[in-house]
Residue frames as a rotation matrix with the C-alpha (Angstrom) as fourth column:
UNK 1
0.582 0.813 0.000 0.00
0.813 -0.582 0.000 0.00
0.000 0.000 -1.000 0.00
UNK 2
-0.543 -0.430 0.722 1.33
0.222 -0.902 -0.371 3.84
0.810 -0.041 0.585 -0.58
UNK 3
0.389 0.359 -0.848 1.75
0.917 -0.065 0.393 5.58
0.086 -0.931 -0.355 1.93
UNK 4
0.579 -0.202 -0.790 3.64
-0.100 -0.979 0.177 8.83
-0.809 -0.024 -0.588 0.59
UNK 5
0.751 -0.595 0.288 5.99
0.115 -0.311 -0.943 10.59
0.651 0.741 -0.165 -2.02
UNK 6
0.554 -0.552 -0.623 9.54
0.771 0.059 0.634 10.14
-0.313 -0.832 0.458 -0.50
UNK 7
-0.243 -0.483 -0.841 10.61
0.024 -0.870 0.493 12.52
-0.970 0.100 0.223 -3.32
UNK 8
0.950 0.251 0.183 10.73
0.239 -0.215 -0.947 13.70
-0.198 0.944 -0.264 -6.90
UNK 9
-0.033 -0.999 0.002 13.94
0.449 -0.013 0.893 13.16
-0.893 0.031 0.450 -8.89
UNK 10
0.955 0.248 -0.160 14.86
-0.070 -0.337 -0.939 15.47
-0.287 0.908 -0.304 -11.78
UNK 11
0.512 -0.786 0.346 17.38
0.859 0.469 -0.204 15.55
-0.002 0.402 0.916 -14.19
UNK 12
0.736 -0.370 -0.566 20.06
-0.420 -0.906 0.046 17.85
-0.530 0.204 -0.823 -14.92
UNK 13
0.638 -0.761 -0.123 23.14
0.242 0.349 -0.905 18.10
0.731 0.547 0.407 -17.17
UNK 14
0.340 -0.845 -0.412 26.67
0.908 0.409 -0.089 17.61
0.244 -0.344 0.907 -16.13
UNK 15
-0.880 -0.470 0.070 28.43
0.450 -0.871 -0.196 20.83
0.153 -0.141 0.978 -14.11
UNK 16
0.028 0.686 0.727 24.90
-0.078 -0.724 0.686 22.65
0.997 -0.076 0.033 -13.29
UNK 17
0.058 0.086 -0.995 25.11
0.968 0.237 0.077 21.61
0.243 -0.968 -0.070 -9.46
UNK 18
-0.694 -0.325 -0.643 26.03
0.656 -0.653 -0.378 25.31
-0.297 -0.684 0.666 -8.69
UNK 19
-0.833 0.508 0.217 23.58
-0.301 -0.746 0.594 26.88
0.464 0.430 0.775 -10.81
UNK 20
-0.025 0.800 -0.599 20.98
0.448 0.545 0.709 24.33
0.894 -0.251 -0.372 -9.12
UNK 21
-0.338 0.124 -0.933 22.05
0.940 0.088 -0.329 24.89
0.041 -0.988 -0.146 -5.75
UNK 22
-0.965 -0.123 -0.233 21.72
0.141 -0.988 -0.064 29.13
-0.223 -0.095 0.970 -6.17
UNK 23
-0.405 0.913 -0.045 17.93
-0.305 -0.089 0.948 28.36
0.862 0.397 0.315 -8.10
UNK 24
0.245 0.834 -0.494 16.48
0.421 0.367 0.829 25.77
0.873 -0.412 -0.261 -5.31
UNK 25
-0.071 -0.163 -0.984 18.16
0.946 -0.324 -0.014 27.52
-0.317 -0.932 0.178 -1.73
UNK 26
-0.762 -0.241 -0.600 18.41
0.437 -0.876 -0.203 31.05
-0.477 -0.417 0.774 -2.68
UNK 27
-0.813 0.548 0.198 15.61
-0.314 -0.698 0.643 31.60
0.491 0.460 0.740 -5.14
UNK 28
-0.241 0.851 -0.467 13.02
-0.120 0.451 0.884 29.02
0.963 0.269 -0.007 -3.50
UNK 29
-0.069 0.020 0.997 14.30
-0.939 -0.340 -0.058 28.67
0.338 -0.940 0.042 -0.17
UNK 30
0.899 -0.169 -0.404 14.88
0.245 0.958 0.146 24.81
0.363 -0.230 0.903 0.21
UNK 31
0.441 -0.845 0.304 18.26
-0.827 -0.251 0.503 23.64
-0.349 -0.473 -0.809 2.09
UNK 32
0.182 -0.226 -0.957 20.35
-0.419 0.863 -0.283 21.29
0.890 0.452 0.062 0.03
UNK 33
0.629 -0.412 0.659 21.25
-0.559 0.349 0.752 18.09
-0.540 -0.842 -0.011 2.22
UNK 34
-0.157 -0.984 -0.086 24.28
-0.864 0.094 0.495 16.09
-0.479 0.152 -0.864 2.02
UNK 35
0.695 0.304 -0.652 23.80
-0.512 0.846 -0.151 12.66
0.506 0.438 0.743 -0.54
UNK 36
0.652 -0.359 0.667 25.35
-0.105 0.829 0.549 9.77
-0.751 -0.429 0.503 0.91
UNK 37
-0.119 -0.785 -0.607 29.07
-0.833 -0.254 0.492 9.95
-0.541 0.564 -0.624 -0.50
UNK 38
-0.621 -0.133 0.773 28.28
0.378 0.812 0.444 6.79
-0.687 0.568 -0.454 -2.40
UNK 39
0.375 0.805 0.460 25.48
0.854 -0.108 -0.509 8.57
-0.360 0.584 -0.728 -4.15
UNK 40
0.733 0.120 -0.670 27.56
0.160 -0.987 -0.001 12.05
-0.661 -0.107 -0.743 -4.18
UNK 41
0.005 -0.940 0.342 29.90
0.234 0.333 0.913 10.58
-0.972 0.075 0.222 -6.65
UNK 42
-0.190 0.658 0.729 27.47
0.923 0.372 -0.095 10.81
-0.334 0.655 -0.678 -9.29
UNK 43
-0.908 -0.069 0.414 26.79
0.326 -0.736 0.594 14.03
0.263 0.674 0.690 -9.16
UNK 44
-0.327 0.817 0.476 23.90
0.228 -0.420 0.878 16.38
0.917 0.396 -0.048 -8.74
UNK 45
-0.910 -0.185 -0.371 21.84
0.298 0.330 -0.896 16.96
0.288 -0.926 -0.245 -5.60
UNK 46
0.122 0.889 -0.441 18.87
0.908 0.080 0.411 16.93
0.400 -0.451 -0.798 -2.95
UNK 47
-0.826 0.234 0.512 16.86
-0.338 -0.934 -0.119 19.81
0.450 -0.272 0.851 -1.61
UNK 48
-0.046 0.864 -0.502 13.93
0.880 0.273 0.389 20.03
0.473 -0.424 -0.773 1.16
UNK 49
-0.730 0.204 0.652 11.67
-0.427 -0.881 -0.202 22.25
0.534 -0.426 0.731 2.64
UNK 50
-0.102 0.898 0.427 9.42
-0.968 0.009 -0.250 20.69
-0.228 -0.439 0.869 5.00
UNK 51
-0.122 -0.191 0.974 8.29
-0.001 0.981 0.193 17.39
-0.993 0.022 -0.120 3.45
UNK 52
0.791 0.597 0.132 9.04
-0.078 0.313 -0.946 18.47
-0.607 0.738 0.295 0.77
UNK 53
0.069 -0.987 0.145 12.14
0.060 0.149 0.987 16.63
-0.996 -0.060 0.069 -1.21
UNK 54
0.978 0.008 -0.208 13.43
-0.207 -0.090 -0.974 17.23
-0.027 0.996 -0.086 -4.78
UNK 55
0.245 -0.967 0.071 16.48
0.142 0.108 0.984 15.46
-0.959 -0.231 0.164 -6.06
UNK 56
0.746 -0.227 -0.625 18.58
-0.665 -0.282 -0.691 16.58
-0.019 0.932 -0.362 -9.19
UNK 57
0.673 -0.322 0.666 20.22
0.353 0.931 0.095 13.29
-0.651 0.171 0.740 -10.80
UNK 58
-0.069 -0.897 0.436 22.96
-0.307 0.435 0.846 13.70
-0.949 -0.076 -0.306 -13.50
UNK 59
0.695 0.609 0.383 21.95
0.172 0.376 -0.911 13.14
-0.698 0.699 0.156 -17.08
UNK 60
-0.735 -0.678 0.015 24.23
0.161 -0.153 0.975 12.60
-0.659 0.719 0.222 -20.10
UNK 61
-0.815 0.506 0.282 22.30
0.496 0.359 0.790 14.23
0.299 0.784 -0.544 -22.66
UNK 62
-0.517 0.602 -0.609 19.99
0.455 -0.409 -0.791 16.16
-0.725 -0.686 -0.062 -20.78
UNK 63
-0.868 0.415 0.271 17.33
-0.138 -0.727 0.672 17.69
0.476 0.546 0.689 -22.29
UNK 64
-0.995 0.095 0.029 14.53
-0.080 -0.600 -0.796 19.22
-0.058 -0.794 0.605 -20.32
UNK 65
-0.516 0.831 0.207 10.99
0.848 0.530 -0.018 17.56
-0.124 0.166 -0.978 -19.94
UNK 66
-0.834 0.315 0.454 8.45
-0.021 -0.839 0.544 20.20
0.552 0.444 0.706 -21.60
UNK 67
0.084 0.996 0.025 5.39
-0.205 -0.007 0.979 18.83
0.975 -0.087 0.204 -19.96
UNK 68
0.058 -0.234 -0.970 6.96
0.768 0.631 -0.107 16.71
0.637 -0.740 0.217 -16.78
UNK 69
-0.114 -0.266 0.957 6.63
-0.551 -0.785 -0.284 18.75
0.827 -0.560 -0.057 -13.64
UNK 70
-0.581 -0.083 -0.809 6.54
0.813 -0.104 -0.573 18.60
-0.037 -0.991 0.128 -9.54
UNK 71
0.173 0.578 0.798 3.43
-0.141 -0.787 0.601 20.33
0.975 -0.216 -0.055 -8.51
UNK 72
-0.508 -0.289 -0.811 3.99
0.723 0.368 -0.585 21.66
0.468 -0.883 0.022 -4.99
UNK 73
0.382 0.920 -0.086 1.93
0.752 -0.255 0.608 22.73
0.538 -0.296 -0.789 -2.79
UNK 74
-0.613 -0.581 0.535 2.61
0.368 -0.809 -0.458 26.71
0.699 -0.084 0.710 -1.27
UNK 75
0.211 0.553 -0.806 1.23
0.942 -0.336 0.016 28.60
-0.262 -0.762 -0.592 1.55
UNK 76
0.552 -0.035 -0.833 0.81
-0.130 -0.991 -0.044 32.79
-0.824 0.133 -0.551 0.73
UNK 77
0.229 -0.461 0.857 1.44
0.957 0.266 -0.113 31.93
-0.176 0.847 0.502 -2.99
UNK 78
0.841 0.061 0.538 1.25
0.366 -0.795 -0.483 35.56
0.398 0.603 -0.691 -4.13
UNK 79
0.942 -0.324 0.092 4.03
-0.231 -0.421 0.877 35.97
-0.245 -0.847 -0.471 -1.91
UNK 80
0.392 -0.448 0.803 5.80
0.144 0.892 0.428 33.23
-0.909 -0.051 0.414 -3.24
UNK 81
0.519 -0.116 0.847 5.32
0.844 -0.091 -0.529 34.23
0.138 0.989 0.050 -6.73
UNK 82
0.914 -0.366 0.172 7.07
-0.338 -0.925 -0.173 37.85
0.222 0.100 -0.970 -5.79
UNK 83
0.573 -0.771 0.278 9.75
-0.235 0.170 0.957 36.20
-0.785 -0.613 -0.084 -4.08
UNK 84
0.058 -0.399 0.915 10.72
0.899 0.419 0.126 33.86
-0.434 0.815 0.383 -7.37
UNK 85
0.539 -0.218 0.813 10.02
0.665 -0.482 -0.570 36.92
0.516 0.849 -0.115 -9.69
UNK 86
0.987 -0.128 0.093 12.00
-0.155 -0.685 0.712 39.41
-0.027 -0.717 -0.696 -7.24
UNK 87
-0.036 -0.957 0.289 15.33
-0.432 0.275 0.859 36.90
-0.901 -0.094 -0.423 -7.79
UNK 88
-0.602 -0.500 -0.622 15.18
-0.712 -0.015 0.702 36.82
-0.360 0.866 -0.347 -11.21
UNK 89
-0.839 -0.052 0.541 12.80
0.175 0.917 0.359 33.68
-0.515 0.396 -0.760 -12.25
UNK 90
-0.655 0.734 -0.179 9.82
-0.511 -0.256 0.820 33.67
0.556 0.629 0.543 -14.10
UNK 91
-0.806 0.555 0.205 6.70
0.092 0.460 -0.883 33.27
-0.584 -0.693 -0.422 -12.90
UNK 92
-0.720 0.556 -0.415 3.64
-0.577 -0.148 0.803 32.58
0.385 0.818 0.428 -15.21
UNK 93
-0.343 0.763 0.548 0.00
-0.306 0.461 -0.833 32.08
-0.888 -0.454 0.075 -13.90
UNK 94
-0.841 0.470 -0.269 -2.37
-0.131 0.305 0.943 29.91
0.525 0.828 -0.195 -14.81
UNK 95
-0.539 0.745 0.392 -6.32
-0.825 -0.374 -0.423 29.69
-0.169 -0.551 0.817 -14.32
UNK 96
0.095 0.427 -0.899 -7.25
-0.595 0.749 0.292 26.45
0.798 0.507 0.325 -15.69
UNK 97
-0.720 -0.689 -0.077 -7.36
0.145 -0.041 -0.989 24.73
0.678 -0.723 0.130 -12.57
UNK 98
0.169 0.756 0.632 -10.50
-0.299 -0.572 0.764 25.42
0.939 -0.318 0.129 -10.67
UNK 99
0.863 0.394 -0.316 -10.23
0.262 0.184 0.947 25.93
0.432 -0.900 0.056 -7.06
UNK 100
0.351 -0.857 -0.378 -6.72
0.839 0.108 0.534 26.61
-0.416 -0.505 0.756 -6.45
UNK 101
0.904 -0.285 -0.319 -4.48
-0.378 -0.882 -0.283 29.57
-0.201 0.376 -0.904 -7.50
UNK 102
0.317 -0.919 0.234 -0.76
0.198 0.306 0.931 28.58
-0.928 -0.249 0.279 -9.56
UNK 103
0.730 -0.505 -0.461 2.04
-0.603 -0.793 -0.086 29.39
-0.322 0.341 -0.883 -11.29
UNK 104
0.643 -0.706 0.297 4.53
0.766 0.575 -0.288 27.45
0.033 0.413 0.910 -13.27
UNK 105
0.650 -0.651 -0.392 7.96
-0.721 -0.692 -0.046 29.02
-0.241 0.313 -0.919 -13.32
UNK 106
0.873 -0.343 -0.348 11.57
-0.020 0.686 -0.728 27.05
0.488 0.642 0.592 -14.30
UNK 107
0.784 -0.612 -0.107 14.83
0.082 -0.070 0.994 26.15
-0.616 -0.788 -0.004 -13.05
UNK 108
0.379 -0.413 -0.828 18.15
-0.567 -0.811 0.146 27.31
-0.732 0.414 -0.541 -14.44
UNK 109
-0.857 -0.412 0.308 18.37
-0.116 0.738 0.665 23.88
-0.501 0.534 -0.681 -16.47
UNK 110
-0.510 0.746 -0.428 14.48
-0.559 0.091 0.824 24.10
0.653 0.660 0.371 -17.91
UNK 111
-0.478 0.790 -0.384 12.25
0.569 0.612 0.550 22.19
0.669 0.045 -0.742 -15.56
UNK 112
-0.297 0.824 0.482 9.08
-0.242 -0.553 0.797 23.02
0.924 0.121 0.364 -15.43
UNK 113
-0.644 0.293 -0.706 7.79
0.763 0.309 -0.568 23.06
0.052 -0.905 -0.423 -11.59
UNK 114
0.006 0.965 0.263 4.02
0.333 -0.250 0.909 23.91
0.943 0.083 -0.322 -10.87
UNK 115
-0.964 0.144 0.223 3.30
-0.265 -0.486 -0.832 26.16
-0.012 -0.862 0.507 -7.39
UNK 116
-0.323 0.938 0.125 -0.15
-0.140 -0.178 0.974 25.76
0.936 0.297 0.188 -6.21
UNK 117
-0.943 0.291 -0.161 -2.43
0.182 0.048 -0.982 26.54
-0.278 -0.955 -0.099 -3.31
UNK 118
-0.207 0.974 -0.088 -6.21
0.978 0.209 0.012 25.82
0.030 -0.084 -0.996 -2.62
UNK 119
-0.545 0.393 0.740 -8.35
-0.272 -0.918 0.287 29.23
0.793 -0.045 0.608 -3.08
UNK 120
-0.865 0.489 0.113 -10.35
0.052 0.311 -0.949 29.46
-0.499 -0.815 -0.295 0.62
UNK 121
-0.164 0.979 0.124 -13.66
0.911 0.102 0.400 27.83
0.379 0.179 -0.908 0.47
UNK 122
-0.535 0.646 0.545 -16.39
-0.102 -0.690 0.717 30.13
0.839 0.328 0.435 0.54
UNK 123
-0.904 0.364 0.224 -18.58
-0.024 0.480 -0.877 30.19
-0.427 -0.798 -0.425 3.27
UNK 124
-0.657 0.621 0.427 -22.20
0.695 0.278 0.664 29.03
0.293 0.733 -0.614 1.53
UNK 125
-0.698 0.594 0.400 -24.93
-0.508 -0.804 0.308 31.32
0.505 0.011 0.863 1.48
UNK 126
-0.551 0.753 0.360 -27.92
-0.090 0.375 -0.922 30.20
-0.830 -0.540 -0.139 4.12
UNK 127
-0.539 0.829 0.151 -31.25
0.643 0.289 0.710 28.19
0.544 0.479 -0.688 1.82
UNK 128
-0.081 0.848 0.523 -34.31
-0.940 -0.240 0.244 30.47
0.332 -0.472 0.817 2.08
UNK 129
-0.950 0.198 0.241 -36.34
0.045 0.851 -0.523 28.01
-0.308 -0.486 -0.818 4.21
UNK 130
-0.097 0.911 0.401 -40.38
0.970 -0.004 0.243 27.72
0.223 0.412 -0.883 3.52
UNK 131
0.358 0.874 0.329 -41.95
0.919 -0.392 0.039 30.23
0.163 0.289 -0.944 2.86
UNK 132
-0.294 -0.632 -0.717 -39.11
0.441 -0.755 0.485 32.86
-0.848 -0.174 0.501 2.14
């Protein structure tokens, strides 16, 4: 049975590790952690904020998924979105979506990662009752 997402691996090309680390800690605000030196041989690296983990793998060949994303979930998006566009990234909303408010923006290798947060429910309007 599932029982969570332990992470989301993307890809990157060879030599971006510094351009990664400056996009996911200083523009997003994750903290890289250390890979196990058997894994750290390889290249690339991990990032979290909370539970939330994103690892960058290594790719001969890279080339950047157009559609593939990590949608992640944000508290005070509009915030969020100034922050990203404030250090340089793009930020592009979408409305398609009902019920939530998000933004797609990119990292400094091309993938596409989705922001989103729930729009607050409404409180419903009271039913006339009989004879209203």
């Amino acid at each position: 049975m599932l029982a969570a997402v332990d992470h989301v691996q993307l890809a990157a090309p060879p030599g971006s590790e510094d351009a990664l680390r400056a996009y996911y800690v200083d523009v997003l605000g994750m903290t890289e952690v250390a890979k196990p030196p058997v894994l750290a041989a390889r290249g690339g690296c991990w990032f979290e904020a909370g539970d939330v983990r994103l690892h960058l793998g290594v790719e001969a060949g890279f080339r950047a998924a157009r559609k593939a994303h990590p949608g992640l979930r944000v508290t005070g998006i509009e915030a969020y979105a100034a922050r990203l566009a404030a250090r340089g990234a793009e930020v592009v909303w979408d409305t398609a979506l009902p019920g939530h408010r998000r933004f797609y923006s990119e990292d400094p290798v091309g993938n596409r990662l989705e922001f989103l947060e729930p729009e607050p429910s409404k409180p419903s309007e009271p039913v006339p009752g009989p004879g209203a």
